[in-house]
N, C-alpha and C positions, 0 to 999 in steps of 0.2 A: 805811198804818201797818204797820211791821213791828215783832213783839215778838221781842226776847232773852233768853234764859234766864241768868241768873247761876248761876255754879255750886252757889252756897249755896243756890237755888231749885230748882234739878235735884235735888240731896244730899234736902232736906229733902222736896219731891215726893215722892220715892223711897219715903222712910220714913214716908209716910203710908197708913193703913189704906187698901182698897180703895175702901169707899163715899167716903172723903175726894176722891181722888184723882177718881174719876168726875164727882163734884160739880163738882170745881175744873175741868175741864173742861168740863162744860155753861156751868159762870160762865165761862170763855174763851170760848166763844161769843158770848156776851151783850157779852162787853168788846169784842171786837173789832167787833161790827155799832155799838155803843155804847160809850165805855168811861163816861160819865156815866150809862148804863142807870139808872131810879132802884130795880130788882131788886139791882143790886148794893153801894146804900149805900156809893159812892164818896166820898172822903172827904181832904181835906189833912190829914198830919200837925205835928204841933207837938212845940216845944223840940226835943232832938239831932236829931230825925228831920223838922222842918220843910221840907225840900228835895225828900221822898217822899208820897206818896200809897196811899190802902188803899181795896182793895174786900173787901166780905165774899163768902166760898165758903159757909158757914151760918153758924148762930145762933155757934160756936167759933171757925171754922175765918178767918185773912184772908190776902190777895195784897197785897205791900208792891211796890211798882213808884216807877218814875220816870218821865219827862217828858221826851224827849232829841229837842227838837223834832218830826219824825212818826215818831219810832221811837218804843218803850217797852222798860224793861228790867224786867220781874218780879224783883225781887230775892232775896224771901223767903215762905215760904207754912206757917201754922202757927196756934197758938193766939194769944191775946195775951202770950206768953210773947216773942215775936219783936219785939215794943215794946222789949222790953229789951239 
């Protein structure tokens, strides 16, 4: 499996607090040995964003990815604000 960073995923990474940023990396860990881990409440999205998937970084924080056969692309990484 190889994962890509979307640029909107970089940006948004970037501008996250330190501890966020730490976390979301420990959960890359976790994705990559597993990405169904059941630590990271993997998740299909629904309605406009039905085509995507979410895992949580903590109780705020989630990683919106895709599915692009055994690659994965992280798309975006934030509150539930990034639903919208």
């Amino acid at each position: 499996m190889t994962i890509f960073y979307h640029p909107r995923f970089q940006k948004s990474f970037k501008d996250l607090p330190f501890d966020v940023r730490q976390k979301a990396e420990r959960k890359e860990s976790i994705f990559r040995a597993n990405p169904k881990d059941g630590r990271l409440k993997t998740h299909k999205l629904h309605g406009e964003l039905r085509d995507f998937w979410s895992f949580s970084v903590d109780v705020k924080y989630r990683i919106i990815f895709e599915f692009d056969g055994d690659d994965i692309t992280f798309l975006d990484i934030g509150d539930h604000d990034i639903y919208n």
